[in-house]
N, C-alpha and C positions, 0 to 999 in steps of 0.2 A: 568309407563305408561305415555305418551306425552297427553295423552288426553282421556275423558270418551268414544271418538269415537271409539278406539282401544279395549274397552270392550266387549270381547263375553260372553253371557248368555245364559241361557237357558230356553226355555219356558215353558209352561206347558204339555208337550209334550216328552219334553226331547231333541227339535232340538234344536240346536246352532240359537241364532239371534244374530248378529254385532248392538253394540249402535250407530251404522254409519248408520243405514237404520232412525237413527231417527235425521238426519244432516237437519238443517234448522227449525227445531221446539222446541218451547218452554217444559222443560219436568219437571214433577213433578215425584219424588220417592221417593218411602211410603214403608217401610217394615210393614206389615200388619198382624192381627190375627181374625182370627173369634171369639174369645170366650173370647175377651176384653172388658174393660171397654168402652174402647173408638172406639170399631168395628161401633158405629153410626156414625160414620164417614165418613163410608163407603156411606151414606147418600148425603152430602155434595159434596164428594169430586166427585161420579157420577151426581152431580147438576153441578156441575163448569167443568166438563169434557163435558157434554153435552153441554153446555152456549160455549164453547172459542173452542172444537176439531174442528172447519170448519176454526179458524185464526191458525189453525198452534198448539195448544196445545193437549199433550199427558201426560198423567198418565200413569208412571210403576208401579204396584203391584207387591210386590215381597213379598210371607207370610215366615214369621218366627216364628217359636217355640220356640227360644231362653227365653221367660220370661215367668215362672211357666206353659208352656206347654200350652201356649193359640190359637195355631193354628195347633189342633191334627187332623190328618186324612191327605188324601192322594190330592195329589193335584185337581185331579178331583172332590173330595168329599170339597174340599174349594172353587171351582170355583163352583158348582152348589149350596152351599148355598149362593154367593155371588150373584148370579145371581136371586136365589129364592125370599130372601131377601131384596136386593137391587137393582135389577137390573141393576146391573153394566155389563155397556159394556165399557171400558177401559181395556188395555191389562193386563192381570195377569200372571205371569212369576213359574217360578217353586220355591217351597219353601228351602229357603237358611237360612243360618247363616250371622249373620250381625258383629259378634265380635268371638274374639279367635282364635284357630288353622286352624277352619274349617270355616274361614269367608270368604263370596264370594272376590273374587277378585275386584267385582263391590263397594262394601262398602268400600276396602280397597282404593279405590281410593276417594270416596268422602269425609271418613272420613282425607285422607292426604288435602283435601282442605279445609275443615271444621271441624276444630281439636274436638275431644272427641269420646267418647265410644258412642255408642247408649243405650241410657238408658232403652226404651221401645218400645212398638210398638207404630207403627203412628210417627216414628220422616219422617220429609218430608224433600227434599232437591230439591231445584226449580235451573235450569238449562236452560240458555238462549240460544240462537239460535245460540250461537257459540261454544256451550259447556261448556262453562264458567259456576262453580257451584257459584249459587251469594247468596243464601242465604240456612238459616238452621233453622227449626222450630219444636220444642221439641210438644212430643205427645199431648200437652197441645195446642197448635195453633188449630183451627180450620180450617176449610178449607175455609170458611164463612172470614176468617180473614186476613188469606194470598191473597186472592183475588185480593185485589189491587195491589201485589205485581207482579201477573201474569198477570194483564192486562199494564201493565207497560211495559214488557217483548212482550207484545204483540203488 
């Protein structure tokens, strides 16, 4: 693929969205789990989506089950504890695989920018306004952390 713009996904919904409808804005993506250690995260990273979404910044959510089965249940049944919980309104995407046979095509492109496996959930990958993937932040980053990285971008 030429570009993350060329990437289509799917929502939580099941429609096709183009990563071209998100041409011109700064993007974070998060492979996510609700029954993680680090799902307060989800905490943060609706603090810093609410703070910057009016300059241009978008959070994808994309849940994965890939690690000891931490984001069980149907995608509807993930968006409304996400919503219970957190009140997240940032987009949430339908739940994919991030590594293997069955890895979205979408990972498959950012891990060729950002080399390695994804280890866990919460690894995030900050994406500037030209689609350029600029950086890479292991589950362990905060959202609180990256921060400056995205006003920067902004």
């Amino acid at each position: 693929m030429a570009s993350i713009y060329d990437i289509v996904v799917k929502d939580m919904e099941g429609k096709d969205v183009s990563l071209s409808e998100y041409k011109g804005k700064v993007l974070l993506i998060v492979n996510t789990a609700t029954g993680c250690g680090f799902t307060p995260q989800y905490s943060g990273l609706e603090a810093m989506y609410r703070k910057y979404k009016e300059q241009g910044f978008e959070i994808l959510d994309f849940p994965c089950n890939q690690f000891f089965g931490q984001a069980p249940g149907s995608d509807e049944e993930i968006h409304s504890f996400c919503q219970l919980k957190y009140d997240v309104s940032f987009k949430q995407f339908h739940k994919i695989d991030v590594n293997g046979k069955n890895e979205d095509p979408l990972y498959t492109y950012l891990k060729s920018q950002k080399k390695g496996r994804i280890k866990w959930n919460f690894a995030k990958f900050l994406i500037d306004r030209e689609g350029n993937v600029v950086s890479r932040y292991g589950s362990m980053s905060k959202p609180e952390a990256i921060e400056p990285d995205v006003e920067k971008l902004l």
